[in-house]
C-alpha positions as YAML, in Angstrom:
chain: A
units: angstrom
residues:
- id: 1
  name: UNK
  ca: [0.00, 0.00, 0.00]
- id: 2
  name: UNK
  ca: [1.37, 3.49, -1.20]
- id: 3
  name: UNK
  ca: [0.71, 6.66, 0.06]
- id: 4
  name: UNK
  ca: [0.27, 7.89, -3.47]
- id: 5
  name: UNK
  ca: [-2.58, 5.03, -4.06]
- id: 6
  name: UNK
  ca: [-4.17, 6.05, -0.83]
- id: 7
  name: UNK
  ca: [-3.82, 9.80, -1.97]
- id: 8
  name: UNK
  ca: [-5.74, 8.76, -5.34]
- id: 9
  name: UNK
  ca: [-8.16, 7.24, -3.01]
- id: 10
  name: UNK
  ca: [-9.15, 9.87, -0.99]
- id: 11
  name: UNK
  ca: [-9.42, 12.25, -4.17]
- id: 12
  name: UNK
  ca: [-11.97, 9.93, -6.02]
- id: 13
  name: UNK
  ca: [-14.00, 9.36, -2.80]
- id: 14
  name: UNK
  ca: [-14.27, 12.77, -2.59]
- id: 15
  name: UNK
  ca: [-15.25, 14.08, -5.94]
- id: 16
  name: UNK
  ca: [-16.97, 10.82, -6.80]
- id: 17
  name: UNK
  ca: [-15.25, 11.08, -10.47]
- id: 18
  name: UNK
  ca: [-12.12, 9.52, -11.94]
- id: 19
  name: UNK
  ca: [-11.50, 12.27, -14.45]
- id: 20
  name: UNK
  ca: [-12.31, 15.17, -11.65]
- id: 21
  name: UNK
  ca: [-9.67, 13.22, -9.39]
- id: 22
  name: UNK
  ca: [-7.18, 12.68, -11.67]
- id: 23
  name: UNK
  ca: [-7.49, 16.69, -12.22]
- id: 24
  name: UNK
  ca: [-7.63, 17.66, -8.35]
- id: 25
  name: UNK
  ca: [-4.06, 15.16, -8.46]
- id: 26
  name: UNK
  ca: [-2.59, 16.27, -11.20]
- id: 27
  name: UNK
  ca: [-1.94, 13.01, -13.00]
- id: 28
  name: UNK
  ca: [-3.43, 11.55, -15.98]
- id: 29
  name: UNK
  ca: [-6.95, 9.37, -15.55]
- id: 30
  name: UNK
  ca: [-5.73, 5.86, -16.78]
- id: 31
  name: UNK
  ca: [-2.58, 5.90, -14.21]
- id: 32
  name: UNK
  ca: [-5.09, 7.25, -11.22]
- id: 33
  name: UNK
  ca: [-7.49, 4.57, -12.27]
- id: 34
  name: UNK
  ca: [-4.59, 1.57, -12.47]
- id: 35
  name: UNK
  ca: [-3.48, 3.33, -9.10]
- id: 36
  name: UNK
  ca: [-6.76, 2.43, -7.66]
- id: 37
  name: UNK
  ca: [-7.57, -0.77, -8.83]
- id: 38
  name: UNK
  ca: [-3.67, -1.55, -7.34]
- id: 39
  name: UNK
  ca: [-4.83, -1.32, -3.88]
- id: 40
  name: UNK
  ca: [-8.13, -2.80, -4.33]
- id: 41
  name: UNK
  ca: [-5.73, -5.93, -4.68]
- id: 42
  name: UNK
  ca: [-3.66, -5.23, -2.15]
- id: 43
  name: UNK
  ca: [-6.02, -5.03, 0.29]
- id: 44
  name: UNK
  ca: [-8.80, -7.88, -1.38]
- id: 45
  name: UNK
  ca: [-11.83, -5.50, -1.61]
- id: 46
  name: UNK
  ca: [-13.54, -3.43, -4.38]
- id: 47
  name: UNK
  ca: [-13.10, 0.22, -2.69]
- id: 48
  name: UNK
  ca: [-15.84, 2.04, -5.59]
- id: 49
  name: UNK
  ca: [-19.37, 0.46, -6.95]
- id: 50
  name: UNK
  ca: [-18.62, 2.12, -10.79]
- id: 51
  name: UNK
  ca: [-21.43, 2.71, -12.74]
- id: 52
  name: UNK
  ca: [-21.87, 4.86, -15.61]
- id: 53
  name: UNK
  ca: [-22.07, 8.35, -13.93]
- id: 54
  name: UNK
  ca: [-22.23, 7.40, -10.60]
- id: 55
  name: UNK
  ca: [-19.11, 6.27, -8.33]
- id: 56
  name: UNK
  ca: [-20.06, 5.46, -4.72]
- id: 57
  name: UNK
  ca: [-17.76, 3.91, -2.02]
- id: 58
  name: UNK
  ca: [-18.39, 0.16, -0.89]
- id: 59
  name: UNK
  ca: [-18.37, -0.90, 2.75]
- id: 60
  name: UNK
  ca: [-14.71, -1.45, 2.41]
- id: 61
  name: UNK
  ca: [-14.16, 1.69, 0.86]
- id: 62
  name: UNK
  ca: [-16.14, 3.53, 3.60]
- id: 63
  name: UNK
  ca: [-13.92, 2.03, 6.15]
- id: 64
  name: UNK
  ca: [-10.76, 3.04, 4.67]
- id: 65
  name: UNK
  ca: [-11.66, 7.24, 3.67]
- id: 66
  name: UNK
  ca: [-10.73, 7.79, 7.52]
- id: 67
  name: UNK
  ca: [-7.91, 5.90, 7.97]
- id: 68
  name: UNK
  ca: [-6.88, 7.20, 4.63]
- id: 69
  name: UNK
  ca: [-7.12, 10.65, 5.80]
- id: 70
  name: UNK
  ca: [-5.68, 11.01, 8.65]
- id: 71
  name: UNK
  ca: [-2.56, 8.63, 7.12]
- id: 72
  name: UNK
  ca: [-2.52, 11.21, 4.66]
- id: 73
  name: UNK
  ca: [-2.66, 14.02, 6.89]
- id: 74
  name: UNK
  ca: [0.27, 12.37, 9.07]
- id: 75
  name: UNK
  ca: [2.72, 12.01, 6.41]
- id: 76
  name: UNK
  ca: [1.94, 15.59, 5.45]
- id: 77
  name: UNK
  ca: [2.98, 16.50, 9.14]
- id: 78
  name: UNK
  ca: [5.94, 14.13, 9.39]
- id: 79
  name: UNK
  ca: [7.33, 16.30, 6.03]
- id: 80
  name: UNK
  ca: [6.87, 19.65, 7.57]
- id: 81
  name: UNK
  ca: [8.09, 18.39, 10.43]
- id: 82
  name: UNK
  ca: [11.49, 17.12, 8.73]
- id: 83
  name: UNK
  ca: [11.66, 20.25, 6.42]
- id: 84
  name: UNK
  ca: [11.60, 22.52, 9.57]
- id: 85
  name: UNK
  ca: [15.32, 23.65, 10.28]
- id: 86
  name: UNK
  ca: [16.73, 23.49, 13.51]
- id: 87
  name: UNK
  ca: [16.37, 27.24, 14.32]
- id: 88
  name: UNK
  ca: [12.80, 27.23, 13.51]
- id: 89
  name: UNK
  ca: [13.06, 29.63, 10.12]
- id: 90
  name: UNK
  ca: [10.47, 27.81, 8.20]
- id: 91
  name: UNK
  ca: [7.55, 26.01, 8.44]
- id: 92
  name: UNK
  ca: [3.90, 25.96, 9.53]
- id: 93
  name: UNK
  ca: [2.02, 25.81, 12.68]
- id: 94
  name: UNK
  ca: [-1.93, 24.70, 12.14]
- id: 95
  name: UNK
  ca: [-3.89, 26.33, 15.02]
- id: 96
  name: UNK
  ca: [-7.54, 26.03, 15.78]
- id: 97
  name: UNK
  ca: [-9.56, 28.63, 18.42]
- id: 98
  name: UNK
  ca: [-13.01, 29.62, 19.10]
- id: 99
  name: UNK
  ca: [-13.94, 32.73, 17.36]
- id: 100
  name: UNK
  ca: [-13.88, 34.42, 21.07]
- id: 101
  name: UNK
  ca: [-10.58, 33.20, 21.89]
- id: 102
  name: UNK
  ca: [-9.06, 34.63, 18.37]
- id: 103
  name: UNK
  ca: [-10.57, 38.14, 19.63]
- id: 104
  name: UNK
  ca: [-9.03, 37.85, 22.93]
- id: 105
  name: UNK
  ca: [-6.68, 35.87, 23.66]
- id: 106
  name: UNK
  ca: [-4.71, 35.10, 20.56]
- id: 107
  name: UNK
  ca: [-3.57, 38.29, 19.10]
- id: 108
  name: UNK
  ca: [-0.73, 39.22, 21.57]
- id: 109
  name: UNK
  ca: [0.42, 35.79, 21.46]
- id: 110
  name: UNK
  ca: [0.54, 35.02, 17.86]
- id: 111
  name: UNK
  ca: [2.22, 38.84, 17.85]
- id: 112
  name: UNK
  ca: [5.35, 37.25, 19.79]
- id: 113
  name: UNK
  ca: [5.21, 34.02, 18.07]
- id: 114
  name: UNK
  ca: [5.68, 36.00, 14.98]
- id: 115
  name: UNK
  ca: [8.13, 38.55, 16.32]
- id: 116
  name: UNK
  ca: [10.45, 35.46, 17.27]
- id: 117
  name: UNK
  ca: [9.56, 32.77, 14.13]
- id: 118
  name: UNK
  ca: [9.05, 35.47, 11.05]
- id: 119
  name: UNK
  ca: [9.12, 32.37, 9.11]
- id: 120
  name: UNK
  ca: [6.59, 30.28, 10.39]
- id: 121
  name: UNK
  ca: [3.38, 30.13, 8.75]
- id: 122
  name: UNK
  ca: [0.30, 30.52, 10.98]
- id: 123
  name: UNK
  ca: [-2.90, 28.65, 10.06]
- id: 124
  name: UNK
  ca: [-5.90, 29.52, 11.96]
- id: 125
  name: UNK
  ca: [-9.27, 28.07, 11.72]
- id: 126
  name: UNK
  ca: [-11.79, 29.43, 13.67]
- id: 127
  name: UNK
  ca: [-14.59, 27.03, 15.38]
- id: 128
  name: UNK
  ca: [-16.58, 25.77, 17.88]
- id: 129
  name: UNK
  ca: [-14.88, 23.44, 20.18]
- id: 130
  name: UNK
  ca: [-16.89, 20.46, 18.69]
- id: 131
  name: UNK
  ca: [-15.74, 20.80, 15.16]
- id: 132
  name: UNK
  ca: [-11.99, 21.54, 16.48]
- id: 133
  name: UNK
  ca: [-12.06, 18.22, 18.13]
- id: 134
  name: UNK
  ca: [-12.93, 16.67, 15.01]
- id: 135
  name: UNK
  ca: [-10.50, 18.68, 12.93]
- id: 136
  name: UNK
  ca: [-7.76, 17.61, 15.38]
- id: 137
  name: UNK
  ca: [-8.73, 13.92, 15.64]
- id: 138
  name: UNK
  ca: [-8.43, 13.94, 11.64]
- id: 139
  name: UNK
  ca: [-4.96, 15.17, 11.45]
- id: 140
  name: UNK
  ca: [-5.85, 18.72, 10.05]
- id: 141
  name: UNK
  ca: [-5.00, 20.60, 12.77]
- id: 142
  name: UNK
  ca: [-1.76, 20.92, 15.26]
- id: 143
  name: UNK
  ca: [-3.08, 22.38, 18.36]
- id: 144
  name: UNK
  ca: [-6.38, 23.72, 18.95]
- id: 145
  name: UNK
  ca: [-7.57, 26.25, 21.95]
- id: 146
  name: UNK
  ca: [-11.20, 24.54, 23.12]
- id: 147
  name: UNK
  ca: [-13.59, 25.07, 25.88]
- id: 148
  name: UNK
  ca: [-13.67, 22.21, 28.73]
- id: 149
  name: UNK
  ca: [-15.57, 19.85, 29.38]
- id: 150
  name: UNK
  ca: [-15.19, 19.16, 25.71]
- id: 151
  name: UNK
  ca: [-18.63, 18.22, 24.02]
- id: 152
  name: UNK
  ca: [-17.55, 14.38, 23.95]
- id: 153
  name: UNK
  ca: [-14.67, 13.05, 25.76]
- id: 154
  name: UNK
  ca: [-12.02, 11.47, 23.34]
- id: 155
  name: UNK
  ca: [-9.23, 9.90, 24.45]
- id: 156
  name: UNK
  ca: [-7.34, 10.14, 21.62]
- id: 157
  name: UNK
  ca: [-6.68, 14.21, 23.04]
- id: 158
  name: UNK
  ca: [-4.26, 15.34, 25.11]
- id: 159
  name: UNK
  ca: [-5.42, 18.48, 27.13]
- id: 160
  name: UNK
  ca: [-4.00, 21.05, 29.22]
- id: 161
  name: UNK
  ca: [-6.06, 23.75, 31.13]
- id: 162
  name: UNK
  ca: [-4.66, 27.09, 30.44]
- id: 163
  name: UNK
  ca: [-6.86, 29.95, 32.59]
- id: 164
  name: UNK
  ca: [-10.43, 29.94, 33.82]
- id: 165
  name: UNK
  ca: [-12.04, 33.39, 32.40]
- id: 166
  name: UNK
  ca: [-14.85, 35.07, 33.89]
- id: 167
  name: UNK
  ca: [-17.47, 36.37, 31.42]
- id: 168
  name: UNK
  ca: [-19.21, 40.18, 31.85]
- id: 169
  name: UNK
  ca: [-22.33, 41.68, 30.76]
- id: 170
  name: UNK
  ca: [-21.88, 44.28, 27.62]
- id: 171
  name: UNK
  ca: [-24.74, 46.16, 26.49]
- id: 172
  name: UNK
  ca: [-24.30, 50.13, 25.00]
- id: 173
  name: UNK
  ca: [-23.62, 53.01, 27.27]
- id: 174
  name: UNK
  ca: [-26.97, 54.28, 25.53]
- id: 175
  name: UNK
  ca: [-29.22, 51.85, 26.50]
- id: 176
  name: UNK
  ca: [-30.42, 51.59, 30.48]
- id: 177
  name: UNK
  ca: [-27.82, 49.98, 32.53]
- id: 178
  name: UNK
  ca: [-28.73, 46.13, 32.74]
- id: 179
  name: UNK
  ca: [-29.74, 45.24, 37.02]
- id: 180
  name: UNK
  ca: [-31.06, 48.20, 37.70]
- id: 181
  name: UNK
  ca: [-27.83, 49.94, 37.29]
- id: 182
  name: UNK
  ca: [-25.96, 47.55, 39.96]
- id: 183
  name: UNK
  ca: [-22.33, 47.70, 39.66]
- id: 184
  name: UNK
  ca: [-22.20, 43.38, 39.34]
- id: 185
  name: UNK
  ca: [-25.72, 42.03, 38.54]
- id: 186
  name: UNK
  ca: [-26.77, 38.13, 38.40]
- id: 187
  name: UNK
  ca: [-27.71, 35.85, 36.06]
- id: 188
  name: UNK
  ca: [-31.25, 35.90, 37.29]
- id: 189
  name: UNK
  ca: [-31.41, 39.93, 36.43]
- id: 190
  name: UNK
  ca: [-31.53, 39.03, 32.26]
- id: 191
  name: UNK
  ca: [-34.64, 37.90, 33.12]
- id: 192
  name: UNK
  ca: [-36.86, 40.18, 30.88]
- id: 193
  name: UNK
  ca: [-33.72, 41.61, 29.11]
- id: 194
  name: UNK
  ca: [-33.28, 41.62, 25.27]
- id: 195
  name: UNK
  ca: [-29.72, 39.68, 24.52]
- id: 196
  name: UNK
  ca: [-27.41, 39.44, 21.53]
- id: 197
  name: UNK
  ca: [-27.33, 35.61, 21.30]
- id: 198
  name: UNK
  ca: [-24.41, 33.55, 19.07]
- id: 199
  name: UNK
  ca: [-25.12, 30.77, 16.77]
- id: 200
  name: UNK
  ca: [-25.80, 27.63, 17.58]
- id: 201
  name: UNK
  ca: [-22.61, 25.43, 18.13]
- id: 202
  name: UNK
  ca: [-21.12, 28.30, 19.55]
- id: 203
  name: UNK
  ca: [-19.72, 27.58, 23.46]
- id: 204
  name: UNK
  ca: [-20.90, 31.07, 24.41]
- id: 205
  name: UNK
  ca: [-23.88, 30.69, 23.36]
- id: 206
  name: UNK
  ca: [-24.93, 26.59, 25.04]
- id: 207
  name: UNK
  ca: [-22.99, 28.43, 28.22]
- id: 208
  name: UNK
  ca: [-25.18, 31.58, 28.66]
- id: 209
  name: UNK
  ca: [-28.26, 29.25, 28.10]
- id: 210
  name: UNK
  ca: [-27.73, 26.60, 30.05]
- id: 211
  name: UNK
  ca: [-26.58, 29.62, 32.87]
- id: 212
  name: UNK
  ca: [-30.08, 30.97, 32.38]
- id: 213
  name: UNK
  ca: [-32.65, 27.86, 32.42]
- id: 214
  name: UNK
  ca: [-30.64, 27.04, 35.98]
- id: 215
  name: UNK
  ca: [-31.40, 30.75, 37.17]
- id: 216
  name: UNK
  ca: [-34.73, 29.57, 36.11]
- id: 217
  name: UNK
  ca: [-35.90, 31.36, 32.70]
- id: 218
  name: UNK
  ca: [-35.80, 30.90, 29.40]
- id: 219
  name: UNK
  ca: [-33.34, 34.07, 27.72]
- id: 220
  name: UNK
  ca: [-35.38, 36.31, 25.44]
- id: 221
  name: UNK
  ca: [-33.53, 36.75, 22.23]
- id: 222
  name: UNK
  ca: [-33.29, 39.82, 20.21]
- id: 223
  name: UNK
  ca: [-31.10, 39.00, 17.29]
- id: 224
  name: UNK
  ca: [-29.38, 35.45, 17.49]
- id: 225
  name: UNK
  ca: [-27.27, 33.61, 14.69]
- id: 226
  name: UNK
  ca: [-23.96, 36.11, 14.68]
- id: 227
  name: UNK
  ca: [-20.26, 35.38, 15.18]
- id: 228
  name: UNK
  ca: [-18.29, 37.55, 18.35]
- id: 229
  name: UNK
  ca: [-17.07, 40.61, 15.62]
- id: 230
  name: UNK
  ca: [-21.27, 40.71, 14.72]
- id: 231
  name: UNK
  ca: [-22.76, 39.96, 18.27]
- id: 232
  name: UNK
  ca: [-20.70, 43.22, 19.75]
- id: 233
  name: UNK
  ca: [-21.69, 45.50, 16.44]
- id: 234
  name: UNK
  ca: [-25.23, 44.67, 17.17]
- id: 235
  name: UNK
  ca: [-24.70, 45.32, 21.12]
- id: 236
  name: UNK
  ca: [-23.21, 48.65, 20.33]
- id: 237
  name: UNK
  ca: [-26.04, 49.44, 17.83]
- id: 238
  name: UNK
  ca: [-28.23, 48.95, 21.19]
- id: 239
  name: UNK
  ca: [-30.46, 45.93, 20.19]
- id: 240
  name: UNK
  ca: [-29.35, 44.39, 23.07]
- id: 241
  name: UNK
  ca: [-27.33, 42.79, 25.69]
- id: 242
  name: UNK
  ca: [-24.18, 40.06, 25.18]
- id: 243
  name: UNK
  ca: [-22.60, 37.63, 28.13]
- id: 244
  name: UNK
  ca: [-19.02, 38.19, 26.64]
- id: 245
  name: UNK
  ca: [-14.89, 37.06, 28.04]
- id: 246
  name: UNK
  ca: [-13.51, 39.42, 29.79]
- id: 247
  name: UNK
  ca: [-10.84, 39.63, 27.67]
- id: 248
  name: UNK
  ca: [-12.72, 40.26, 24.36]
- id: 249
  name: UNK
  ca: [-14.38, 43.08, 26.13]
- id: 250
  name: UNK
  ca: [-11.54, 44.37, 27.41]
- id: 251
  name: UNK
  ca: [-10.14, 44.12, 23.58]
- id: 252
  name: UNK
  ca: [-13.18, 45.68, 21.59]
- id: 253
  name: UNK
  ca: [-14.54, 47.72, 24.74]
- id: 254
  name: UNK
  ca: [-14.93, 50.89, 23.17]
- id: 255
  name: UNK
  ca: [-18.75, 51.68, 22.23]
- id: 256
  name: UNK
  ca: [-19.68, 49.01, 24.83]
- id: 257
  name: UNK
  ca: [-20.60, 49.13, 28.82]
- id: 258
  name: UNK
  ca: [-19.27, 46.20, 30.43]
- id: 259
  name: UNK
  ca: [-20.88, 45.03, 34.33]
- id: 260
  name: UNK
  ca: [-19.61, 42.32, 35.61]
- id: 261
  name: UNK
  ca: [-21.24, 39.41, 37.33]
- id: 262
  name: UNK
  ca: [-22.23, 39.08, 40.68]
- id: 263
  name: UNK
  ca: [-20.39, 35.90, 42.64]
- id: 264
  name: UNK
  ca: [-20.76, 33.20, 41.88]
- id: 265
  name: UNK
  ca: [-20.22, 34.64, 38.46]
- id: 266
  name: UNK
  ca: [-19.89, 32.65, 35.11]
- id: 267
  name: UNK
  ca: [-16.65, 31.22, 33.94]
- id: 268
  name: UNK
  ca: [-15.24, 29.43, 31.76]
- id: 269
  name: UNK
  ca: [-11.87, 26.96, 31.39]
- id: 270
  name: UNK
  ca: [-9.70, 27.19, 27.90]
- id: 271
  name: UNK
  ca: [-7.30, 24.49, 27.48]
- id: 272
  name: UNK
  ca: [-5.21, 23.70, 24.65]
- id: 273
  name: UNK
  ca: [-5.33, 20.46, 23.39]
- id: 274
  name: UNK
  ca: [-3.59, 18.05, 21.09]
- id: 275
  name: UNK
  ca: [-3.68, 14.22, 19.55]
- id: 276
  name: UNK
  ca: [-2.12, 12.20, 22.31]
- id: 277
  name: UNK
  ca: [-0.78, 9.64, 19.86]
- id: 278
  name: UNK
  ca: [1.11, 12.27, 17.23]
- id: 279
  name: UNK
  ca: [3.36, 14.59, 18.79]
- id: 280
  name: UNK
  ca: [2.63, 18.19, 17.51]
- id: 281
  name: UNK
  ca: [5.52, 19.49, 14.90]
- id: 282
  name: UNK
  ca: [8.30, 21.15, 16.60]
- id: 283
  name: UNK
  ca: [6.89, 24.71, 15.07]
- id: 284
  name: UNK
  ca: [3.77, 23.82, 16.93]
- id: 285
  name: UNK
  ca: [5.47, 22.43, 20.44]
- id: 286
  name: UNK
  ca: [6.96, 26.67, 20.54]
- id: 287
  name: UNK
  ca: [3.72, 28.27, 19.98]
- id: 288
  name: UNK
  ca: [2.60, 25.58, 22.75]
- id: 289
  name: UNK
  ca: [5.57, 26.42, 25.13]
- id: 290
  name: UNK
  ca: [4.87, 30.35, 24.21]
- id: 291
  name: UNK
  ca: [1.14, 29.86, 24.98]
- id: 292
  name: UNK
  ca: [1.53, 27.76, 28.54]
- id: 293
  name: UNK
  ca: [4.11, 30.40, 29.52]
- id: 294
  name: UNK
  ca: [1.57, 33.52, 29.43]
...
């Protein structure tokens, strides 16, 4: 088995056409297709059900696209990892945050990370900490920055807490002040307010919920569906209220009253997190050190 067969593989399975493959490849259709019946011998198993115009993956075939994958995506690492010079001056660090944690907490940190590595490439993909987890159990990401508990436990990840963040009120210095004008207020005083409310699969959003039901309401929603840079334009516009990080309002604070909660507050825990059985590429272990140290 070759890692060029499984690469023809994966390209087929995903485009569901031997002539689109062979172009998303770059290699000629009869040598993809000769490719591909190679390691259905190898491995004893028809891997496509070909009909005219319609290719669909067997049972076989279904059971290999994973594996496939994230072989693929481990020799890809294993290369960068070799091609990365001892003094770090190339290479690529993959990096997945929540949208939140790329307004707060990442800036300064990728800033240094930069400032030392000018030649390391920095991939971010923003997400919720469900479709990180799945990104890094694949092999297409390094590191990613998640929310704890994670939305299923995996033991496949490797994670390690970094701070536990309290989250504020913000609302517009226009509208009235949310409590009653209280310097903290509660969970319980949202009842009745109007909030900015995130999409759905967004941590923020499942954690300001969940906070309200157990303060015993249901939130009322004024605008809902937006990512952080949207939620805090529409707070500042004044069509409602957001439960925010500190840190992002402290970042994007201006137009914006922030009131913090009243103890017990809300918090939450970011850790970063890893596959336990690949070790991240050395590019990836500094932003790691860099990002434990602050």
């Amino acid at each position: 088995m070759q890692l060029q067969q499984l690469q023809y593989f994966v390209a087929v399975a995903e485009t569901r056409h031997f002539t689109r493959a062979a172009e998303v490849v770059h290699v000629a259709q009869p040598s993809l297709s000769q490719q591909v019946k190679a390691l259905e011998r190898e491995l004893g198993a028809d891997l496509f059900l070909r009909a005219r115009g319609n290719i669909t993956l067997t049972d076989a075939g279904e059971a290999l696209l994973p594996l496939a994958r994230r072989i693929l995506a481990d020799a890809d690492t294993a290369r960068h990892e070799v091609l990365e010079l001892v003094q770090l001056r190339r290479g690529r660090v993959r990096l997945g945050a929540t949208p939140s944690l790329c307004t707060g907490l990442l800036p300064d940190v990728l800033r240094a990370f930069h400032d030392r590595y000018p030649g390391i490439r920095l991939l971010i993909e923003e997400g919720g900490s469900h479709d990180l987890v799945r990104e890094l159990a694949r092999g297409a990401l390094d590191l990613a920055l998640v929310v704890l508990p994670l939305p299923t436990a995996s033991p496949a990840l490797t994670t390690v807490e970094l701070l536990r963040e309290d989250l504020v009120v913000v609302s517009s210095p226009e509208s009235p002040r949310p409590g009653g004008g209280r310097r903290a207020v509660r969970v319980a005083d949202l009842e009745g307010e109007r909030l900015v409310m995130f999409r759905h699969g967004y941590d923020l959003r499942e954690l300001t919920v969940a906070a309200c039901r157990s303060a015993g309401f249901e939130p009322d929603f004024a605008v809902e569906g937006g990512e952080m840079d949207a939620v805090l334009g529409f707070v500042r516009a004044g069509l409602g209220m957001a439960v925010v990080p500190r840190m992002v309002a402290a970042r994007s604070g201006r137009g914006l009253r922030v009131t913090p909660l009243a103890r017990p507050g809300l918090h939450r825990t970011i850790a970063l997190a890893h596959r336990s059985d690949v070790a991240p590429p050395r590019a990836a272990r500094e932003l790691q050190r860099m990002l434990l140290e602050r």
